[in-house]
C-alpha positions in Angstrom: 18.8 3.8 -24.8 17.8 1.1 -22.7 15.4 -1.9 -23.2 12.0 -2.2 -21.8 13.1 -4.7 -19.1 16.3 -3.0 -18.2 13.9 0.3 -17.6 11.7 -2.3 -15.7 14.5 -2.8 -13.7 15.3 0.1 -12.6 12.0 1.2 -11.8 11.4 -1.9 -9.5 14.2 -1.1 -7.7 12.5 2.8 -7.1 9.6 1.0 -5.7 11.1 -0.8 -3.2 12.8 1.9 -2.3 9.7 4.1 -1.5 9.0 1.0 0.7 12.1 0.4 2.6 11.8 4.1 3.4 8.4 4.2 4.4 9.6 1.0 6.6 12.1 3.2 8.4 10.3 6.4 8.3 9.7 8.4 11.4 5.5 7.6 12.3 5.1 11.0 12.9 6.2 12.1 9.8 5.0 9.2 7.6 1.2 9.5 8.2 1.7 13.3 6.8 3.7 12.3 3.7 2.3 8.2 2.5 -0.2 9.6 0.8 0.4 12.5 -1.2 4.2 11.0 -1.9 5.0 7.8 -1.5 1.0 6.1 -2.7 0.9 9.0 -5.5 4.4 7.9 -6.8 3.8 4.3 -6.4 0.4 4.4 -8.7 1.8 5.7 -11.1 3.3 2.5 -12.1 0.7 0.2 -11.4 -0.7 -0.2 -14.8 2.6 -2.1 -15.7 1.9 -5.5 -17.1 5.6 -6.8 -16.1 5.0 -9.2 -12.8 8.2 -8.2 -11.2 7.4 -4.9 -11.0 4.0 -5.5 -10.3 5.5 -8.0 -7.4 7.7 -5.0 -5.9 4.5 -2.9 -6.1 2.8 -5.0 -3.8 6.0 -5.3 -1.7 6.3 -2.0 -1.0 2.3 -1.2 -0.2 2.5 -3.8 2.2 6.0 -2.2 3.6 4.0 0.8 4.2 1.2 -0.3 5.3 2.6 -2.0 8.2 4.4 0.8 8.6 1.3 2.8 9.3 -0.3 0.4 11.5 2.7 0.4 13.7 2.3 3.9 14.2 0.6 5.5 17.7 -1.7 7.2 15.2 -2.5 4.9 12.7 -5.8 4.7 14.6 -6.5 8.5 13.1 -5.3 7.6 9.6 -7.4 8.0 6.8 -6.6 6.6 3.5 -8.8 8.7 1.4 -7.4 6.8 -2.2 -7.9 3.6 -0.2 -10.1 2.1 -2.7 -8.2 3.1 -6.0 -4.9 1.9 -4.7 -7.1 -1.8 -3.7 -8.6 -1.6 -7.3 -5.6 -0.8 -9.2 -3.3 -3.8 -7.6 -5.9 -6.3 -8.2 
């Protein structure tokens, strides 16, 4: 049994890990897996009211979105949930 914020917490912490590991990913296997994994598992919490989890959110989109651009293929990538993941962090 744990509060609300301690559950916060912990899922915060889950976020930034999807983003620290999209930061170190290989680019050749990133581009296959952001989207279905990491961007799917991250939206599920976007609906969260709590800033700081909304904060690491944000965090860790941008972690792997640089992550794509720095990638020899990022030229090729195709976000195809681009504009729900936009709408659902503003």
């Amino acid at each position: 049994n744990r509060s609300e914020s301690e559950a916060n917490k912990v899922r915060s912490a889950l976020i930034l890990c999807y983003g620290h590991v999209a930061a170190g990913a290989p680019r050749e296997l990133l581009l296959a897996r952001v989207e279905a994994d990491l961007f799917w598992n991250m939206s599920e919490c976007f609906s969260t009211k709590d800033p700081a989890l909304r904060l690491s959110l944000v965090q860790s989109v941008c972690m792997a979105t640089q992550a794509i651009c720095s990638s020899a293929h990022s030229s090729s990538f195709h976000l195809s949930r681009k504009a729900e993941l936009v709408a659902q962090m503003v």
